[in-house]
C-alpha angles and dihedrals in degrees: 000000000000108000091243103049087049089062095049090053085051098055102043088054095052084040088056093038095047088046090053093044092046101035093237113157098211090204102112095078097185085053103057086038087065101041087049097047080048082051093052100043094056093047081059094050086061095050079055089055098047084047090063088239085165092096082186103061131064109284119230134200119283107268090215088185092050090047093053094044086061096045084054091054091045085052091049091050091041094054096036086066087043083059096047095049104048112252119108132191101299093050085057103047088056089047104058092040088057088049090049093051086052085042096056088037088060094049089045099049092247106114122081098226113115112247098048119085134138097336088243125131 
């Protein structure tokens, strides 16, 4: 099984056992996306912590172990809302192939959206 379909079974299976634990009807679809995207973007909050982003205290070294454990989290919560709101693993991988291929046209000049020439400066 593909890494990434593997996650997504994963996740799915944490998503139905938690509903059931916890008594959570996942029907409102605009409402678990949001929770989700608050989860996320908590999870991401904490990656800022760990990347010393408070200019005006001490810096420490970077805690790589503490920094994966919260991309992790960002990637549960991620595909968590992937989950919610119908698309699987599949749906995902040509996504973001589709966004690469927009992403290198933009650096090259090839893509017709302002903001993105020649890639000199």
């Amino acid at each position: 099984m593909d890494k990434l379909e593997h996650i997504f079974e994963l996740q799915h299976a944490f998503d139905s056992e938690l509903a059931a634990r916890r008594g959570l009807d996942p029907s409102d679809k605009a409402e678990w996306l949001r929770r989700e995207m608050v989860a996320l973007i908590v999870e991401a909050s904490e990656v800022l912590d760990e990347a010393n982003y408070k200019w005006w205290k001490d810096a420490r070294p970077l805690d790589h172990a503490r920094i994966l454990d919260e991309l992790a989290d960002i990637l549960h919560f991620y595909v968590a809302a992937c989950l919610k709101m119908g698309f699987d693993a599949q749906d995902i991988y040509q996504a973001y192939l589709a966004k690469n291929r927009e992403n290198f046209n933009r650096q090259r000049g090839l893509a017709e959206k302002e903001g993105y020439g020649s890639g000199s400066v």
